[in-house]
Each structure stands twice: as structure tokens, then as C-alpha cells.
DOVO-662138 format. One record per residue: residue in one letter; z negated, x negated, y of N, C-alpha, C in turn. Coordinates in steps of 0.05 Angstrom, whole numbers, plus 5000, padded with zeros to 4 digits. Layout:
BEGIN
aZXYZXYZXY/...
END
This chain:
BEGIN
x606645344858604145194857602445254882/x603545314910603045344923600645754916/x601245784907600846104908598346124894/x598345924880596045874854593245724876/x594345574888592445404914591245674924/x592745884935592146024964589846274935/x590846244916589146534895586646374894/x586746054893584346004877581945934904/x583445884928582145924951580646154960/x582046374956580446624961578546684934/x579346644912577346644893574346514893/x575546254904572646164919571546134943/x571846304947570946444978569346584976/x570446834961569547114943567147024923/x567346784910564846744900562946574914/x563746414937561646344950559146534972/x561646744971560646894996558347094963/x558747234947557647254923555347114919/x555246834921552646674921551346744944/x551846664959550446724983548046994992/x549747134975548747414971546847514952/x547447284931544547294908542347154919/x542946914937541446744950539346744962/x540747074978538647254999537447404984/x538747584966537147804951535047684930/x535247474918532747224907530747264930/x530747084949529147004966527147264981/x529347484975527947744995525547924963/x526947864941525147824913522747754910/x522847464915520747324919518547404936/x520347504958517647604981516147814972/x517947944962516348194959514248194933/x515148014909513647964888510247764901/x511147624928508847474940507747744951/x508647854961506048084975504848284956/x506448364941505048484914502748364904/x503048054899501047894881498647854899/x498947854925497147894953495048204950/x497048344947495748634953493748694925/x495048454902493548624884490648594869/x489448394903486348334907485648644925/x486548694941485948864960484949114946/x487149214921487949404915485349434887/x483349224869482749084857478449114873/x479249044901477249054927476149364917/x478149514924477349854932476749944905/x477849854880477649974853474350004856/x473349674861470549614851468849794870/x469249824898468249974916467750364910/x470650494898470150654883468750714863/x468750494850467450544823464250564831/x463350374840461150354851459750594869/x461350634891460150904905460951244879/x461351244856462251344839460451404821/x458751134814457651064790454151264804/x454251264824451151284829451151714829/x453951834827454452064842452252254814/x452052484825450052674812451852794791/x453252874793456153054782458852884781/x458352984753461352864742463953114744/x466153004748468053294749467453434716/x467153304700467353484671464453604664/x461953544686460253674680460853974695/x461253924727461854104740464054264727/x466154204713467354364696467254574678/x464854464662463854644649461954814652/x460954774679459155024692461755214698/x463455154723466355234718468755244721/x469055264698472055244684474855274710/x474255424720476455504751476255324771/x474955124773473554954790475554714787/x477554604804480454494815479254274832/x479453994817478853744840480653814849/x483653854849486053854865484453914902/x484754194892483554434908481654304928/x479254244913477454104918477853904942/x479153674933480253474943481153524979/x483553724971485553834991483953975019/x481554115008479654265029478054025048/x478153795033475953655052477753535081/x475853565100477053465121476353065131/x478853045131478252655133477552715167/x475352445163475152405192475152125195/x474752055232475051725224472751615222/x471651295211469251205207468451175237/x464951225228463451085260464050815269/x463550725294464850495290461350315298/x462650085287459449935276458349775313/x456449625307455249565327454349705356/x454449585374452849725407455249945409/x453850105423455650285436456650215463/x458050225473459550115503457450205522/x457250075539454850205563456750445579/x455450645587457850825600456850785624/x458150795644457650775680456451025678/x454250865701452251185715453151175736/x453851455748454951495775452751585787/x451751505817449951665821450551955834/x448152125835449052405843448652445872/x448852315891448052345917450152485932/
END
């Protein structure tokens, strides 16, 4: 009887420590399903922003296409060089040193 006590003790051990473990992996779930549902204004933000700076453009890729056919947004894409944005408002005053 005794042996049956000490099995059913570690049995629930093994399943509490088991809960515990779904407990966290839930909770760490949840987070990530909250920052998803967060991001998916942001993500929603830039769609409309694209579309928009998009909608006004001269050339469509499938017109440019068919002038020609060899002509690779990929390619395209890959050649441009990113830079960073200007940055908005005053410019910092820079110190004048004098020249004396």
C-alpha cells in the first residue's frame, strides 16, 4: 500500500509540474496573440500609406512591362539605394568659432 502512495505521489508531481508548464506556455500565447492584434493596426497604417503614395504613381509595373518584357521589379527593387529620412523641424544651431 505503501508503494502505491509513493507512485501516486510522483505521479502528481509529474503532472503538476506538467500544469505548470501549460500554464506558462498559455500565458506566453496570449502575449504574443496580444502583440499581433496590436501590430495589426500598424501593419494596416503602412498598407493605406502605400497604397496611397502608389495610387498617384505614373507607371504601373505591367505597363512598364510591356514596353519591356526583361524589365525585373526584383532587379529593380535590389539596385535602389535606401537612405535615412531628413529629419523634420530646425536644424541645430552649429557653434561659430571665431577665426582670429
Amino acid at each position: 500500500m505503501g508503494r502505491r502512495r509513493r507512485d501516486s505521489d510522483a505521479e502528481l508531481q509529474r503532472l503538476e509540474s506538467e500544469m505548470q508548464l501549460l500554464r506558462e506556455r498559455q500565458s506566453d500565447l496570449r502575449l504574443k496573440i496580444k502583440q499581433m492584434r496590436s501590430s495589426r493596426g500598424e501593419v494596416s497604417k503602412l498598407e493605406e500609406k502605400l497604397a496611397k503614395q502608389l495610387s498617384t504613381a505614373k507607371w504601373t509595373i505591367q505597363e512598364i512591362e510591356q514596353l519591356d518584357p526583361t524589365w525585373s521589379f526584383l532587379a529593380f527593387y535590389q539596385k535602389v539605394d535606401a537612405k535615412k529620412p531628413t529629419p523634420r523641424g530646425r536644424r541645430p544651431r552649429v557653434a561659430v568659432t571665431s577665426g582670429e
